[in-house]
ZADO-1210 file (C-alpha; in nm, 4 decimals, padded with zeros to 6 digits):
<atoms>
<atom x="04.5642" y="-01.2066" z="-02.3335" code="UNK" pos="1"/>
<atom x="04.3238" y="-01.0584" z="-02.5219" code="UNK" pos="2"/>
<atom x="03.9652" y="-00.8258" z="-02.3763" code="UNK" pos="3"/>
<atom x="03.6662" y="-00.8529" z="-02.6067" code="UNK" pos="4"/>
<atom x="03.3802" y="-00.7049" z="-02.4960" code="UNK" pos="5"/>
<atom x="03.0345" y="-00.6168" z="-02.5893" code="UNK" pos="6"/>
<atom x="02.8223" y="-00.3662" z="-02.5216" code="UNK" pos="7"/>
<atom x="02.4230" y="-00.3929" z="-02.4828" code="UNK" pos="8"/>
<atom x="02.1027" y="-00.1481" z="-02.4193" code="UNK" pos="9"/>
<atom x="01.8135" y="-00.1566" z="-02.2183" code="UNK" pos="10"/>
<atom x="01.5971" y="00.0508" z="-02.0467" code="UNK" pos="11"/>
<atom x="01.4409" y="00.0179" z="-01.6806" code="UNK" pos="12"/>
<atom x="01.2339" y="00.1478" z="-01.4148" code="UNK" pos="13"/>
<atom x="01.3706" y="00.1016" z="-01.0238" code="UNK" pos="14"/>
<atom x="01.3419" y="00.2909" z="-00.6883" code="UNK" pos="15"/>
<atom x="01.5954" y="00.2792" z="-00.3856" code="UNK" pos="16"/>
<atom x="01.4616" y="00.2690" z="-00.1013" code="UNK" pos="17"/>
<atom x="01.4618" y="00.0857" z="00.2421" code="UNK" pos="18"/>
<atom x="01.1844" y="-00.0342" z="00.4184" code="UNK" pos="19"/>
<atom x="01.2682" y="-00.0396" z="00.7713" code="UNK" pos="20"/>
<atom x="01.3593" y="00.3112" z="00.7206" code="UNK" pos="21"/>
<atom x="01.1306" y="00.6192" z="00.7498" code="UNK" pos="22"/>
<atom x="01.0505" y="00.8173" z="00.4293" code="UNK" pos="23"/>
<atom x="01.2950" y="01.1156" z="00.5525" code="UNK" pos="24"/>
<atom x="01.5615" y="00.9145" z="00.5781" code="UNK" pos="25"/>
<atom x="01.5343" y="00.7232" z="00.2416" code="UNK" pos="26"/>
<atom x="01.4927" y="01.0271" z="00.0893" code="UNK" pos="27"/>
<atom x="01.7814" y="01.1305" z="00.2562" code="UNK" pos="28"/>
<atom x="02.0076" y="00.8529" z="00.1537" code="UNK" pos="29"/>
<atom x="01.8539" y="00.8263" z="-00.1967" code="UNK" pos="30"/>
<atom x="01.7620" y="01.1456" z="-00.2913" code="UNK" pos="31"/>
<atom x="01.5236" y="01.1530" z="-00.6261" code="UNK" pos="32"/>
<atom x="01.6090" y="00.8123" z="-00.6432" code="UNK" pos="33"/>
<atom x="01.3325" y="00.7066" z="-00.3410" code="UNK" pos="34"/>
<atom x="01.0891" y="00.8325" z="-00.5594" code="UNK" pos="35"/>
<atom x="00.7236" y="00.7124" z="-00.4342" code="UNK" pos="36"/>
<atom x="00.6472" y="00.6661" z="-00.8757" code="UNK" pos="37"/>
<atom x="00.9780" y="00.5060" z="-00.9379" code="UNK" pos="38"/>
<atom x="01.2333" y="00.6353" z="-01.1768" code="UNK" pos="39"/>
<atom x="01.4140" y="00.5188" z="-01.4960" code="UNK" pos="40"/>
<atom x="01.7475" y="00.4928" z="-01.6583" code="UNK" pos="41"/>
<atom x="01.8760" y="00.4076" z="-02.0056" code="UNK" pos="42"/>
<atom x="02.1309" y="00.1582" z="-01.9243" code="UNK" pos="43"/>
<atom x="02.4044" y="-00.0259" z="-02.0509" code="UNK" pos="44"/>
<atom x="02.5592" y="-00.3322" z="-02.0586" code="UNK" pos="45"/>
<atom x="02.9302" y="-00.4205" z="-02.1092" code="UNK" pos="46"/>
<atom x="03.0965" y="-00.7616" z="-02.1207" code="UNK" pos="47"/>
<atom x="03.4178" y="-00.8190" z="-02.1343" code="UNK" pos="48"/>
<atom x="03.5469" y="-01.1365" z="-02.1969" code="UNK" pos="49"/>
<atom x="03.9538" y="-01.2527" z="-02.1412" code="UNK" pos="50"/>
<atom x="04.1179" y="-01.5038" z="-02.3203" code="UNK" pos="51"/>
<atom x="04.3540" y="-01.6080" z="-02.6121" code="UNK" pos="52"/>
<atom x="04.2349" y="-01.6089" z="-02.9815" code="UNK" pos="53"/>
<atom x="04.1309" y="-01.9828" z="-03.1324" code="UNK" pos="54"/>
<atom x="04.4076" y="-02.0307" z="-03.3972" code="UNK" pos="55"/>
<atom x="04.1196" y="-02.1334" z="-03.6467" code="UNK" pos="56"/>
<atom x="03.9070" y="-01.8489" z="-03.6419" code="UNK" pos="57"/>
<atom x="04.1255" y="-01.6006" z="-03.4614" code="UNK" pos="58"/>
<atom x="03.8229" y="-01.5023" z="-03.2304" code="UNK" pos="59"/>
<atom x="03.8246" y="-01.4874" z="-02.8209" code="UNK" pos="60"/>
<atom x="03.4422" y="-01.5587" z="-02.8774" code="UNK" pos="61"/>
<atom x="03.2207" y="-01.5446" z="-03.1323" code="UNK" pos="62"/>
<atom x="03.0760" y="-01.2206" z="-03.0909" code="UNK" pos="63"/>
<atom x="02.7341" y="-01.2776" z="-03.2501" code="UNK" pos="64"/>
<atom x="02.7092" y="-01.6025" z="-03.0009" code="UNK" pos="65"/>
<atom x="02.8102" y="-01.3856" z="-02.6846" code="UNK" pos="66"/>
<atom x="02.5347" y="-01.0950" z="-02.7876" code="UNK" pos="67"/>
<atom x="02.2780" y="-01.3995" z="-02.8001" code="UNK" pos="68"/>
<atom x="02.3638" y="-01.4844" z="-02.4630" code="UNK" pos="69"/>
<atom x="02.3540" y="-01.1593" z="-02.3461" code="UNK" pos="70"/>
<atom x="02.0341" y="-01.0741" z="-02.4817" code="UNK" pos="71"/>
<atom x="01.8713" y="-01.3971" z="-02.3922" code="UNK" pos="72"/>
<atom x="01.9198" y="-01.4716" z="-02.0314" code="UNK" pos="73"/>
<atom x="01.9869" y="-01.0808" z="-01.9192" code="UNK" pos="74"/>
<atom x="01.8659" y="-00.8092" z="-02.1171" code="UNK" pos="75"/>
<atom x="01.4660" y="-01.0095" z="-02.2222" code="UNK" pos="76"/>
<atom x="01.4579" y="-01.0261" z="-01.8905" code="UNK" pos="77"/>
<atom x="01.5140" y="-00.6577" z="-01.7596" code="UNK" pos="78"/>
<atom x="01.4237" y="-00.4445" z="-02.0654" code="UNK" pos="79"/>
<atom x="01.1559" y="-00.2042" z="-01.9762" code="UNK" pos="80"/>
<atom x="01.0808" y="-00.3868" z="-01.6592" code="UNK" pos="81"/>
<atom x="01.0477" y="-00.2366" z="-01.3075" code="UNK" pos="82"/>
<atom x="01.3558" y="-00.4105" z="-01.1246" code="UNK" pos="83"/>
<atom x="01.2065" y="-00.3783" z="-00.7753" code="UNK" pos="84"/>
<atom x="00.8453" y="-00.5619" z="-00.9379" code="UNK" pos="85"/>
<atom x="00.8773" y="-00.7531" z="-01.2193" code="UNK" pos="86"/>
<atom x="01.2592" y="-00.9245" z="-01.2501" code="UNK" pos="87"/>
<atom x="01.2654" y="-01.2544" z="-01.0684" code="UNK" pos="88"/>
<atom x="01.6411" y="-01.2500" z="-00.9893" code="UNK" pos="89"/>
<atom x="01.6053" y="-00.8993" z="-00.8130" code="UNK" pos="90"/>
<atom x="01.3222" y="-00.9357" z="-00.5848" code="UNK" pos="91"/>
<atom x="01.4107" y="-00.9095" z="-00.2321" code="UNK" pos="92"/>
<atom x="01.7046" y="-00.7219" z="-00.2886" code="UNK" pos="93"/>
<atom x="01.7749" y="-00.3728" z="-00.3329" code="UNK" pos="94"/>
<atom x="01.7925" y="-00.3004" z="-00.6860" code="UNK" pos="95"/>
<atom x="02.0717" y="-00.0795" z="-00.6941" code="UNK" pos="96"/>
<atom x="02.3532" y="-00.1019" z="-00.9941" code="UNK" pos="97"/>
<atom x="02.5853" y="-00.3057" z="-00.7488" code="UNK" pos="98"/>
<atom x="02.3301" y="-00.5435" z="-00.7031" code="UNK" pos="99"/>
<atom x="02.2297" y="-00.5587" z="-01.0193" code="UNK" pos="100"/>
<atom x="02.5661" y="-00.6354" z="-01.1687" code="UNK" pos="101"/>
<atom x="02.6437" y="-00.9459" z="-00.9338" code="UNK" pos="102"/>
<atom x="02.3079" y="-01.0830" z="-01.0170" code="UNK" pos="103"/>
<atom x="02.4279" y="-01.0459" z="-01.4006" code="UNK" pos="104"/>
<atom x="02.7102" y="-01.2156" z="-01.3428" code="UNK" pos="105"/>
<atom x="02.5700" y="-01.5274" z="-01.1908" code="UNK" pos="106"/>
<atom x="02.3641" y="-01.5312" z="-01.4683" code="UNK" pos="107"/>
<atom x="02.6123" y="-01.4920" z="-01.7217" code="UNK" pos="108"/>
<atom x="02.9149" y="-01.5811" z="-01.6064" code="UNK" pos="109"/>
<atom x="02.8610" y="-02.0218" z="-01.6558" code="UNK" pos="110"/>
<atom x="02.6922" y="-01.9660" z="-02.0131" code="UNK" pos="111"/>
<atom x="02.9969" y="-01.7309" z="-02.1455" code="UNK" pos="112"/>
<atom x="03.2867" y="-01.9258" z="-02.0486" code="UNK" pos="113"/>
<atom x="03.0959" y="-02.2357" z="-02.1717" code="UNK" pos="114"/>
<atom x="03.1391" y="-02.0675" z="-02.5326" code="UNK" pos="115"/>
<atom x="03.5623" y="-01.9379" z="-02.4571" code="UNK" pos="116"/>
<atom x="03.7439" y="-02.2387" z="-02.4677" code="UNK" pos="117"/>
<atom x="04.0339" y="-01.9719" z="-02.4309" code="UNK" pos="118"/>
<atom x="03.9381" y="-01.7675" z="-02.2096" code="UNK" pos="119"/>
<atom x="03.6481" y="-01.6956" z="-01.9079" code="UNK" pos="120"/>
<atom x="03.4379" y="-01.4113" z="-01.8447" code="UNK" pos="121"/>
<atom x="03.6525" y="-01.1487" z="-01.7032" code="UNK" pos="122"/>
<atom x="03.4436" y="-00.8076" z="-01.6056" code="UNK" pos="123"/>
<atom x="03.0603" y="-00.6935" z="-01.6233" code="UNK" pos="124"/>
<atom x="03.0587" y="-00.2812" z="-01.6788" code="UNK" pos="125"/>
<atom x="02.7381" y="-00.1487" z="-01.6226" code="UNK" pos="126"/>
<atom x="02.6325" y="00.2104" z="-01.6680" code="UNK" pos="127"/>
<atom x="02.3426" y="00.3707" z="-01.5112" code="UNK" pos="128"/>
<atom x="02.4208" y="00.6735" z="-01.6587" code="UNK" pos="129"/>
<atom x="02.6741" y="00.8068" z="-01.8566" code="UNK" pos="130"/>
<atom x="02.8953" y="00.9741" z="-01.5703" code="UNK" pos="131"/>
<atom x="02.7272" y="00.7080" z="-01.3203" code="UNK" pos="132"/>
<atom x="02.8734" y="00.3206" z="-01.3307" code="UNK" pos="133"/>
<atom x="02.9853" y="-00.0426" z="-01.1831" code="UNK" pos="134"/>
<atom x="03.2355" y="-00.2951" z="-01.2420" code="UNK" pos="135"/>
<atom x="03.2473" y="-00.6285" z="-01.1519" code="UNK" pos="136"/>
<atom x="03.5087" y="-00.9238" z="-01.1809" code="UNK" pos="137"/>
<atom x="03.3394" y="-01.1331" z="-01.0186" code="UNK" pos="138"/>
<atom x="03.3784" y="-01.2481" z="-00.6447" code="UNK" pos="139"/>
<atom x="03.7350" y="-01.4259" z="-00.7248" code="UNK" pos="140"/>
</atoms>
């Protein structure tokens, strides 16, 4: 098996914080990251996809197709957004990287393995900052 994956960029504005708990103790928890003003982060966005290469073209996925995809239903969608405010998919929920990368997944995860005949979507990598990060395989 082969691992082809592609990286994307966005920026985004979030805060962490809890409302059934009292400003001391979000702070607490979160730290900077409760910030009343919100705070922002220069993320990105790796996909990984797993499969075998297509004896015709010798690609796991067309990689120009899978960075349309990407861009279209995730990163339009969350690039220089507030998380907590303006993203549809994250409302309600706390909009830390954990959740963030599930929701990506459900997202993304029926649209790329409709384009890997091979293969599936295999792991979502996203970085919050560059010593600060999530992985996801999804829930199987």
């Amino acid at each position: 098996m082969v691992h082809v994956c592609r990286k994307e960029h966005f920026n985004a504005a979030h805060k962490l914080w809890n409302p059934n708990w009292s400003e001391e103790k979000n702070k607490e928890v979160f730290g900077p990251c409760s910030n009343v003003n919100w705070h922002g982060h220069n993320f990105e966005l790796i996909v990984t996809v797993k499969g075998l290469p297509d004896p015709e073209t010798g690609f796991v996925v067309d990689l120009k197709e899978l960075s349309r995809l990407i861009k279209t239903l995730v990163i339009d969608k969350v690039d220089h957004k507030n998380l907590n405010m303006d993203v549809d998919f994250m409302l309600g929920k706390m909009a830390s990287c954990e959740n963030l990368v599930m929701e990506f997944w459900k997202i993304l995860e029926p649209a790329v393995n409709a384009i890997v005949p091979n293969g599936h979507l295999y792991k979502l990598t996203l970085y919050e900052t560059p010593r600060n990060f999530v992985e996801y395989f999804g829930e199987g």
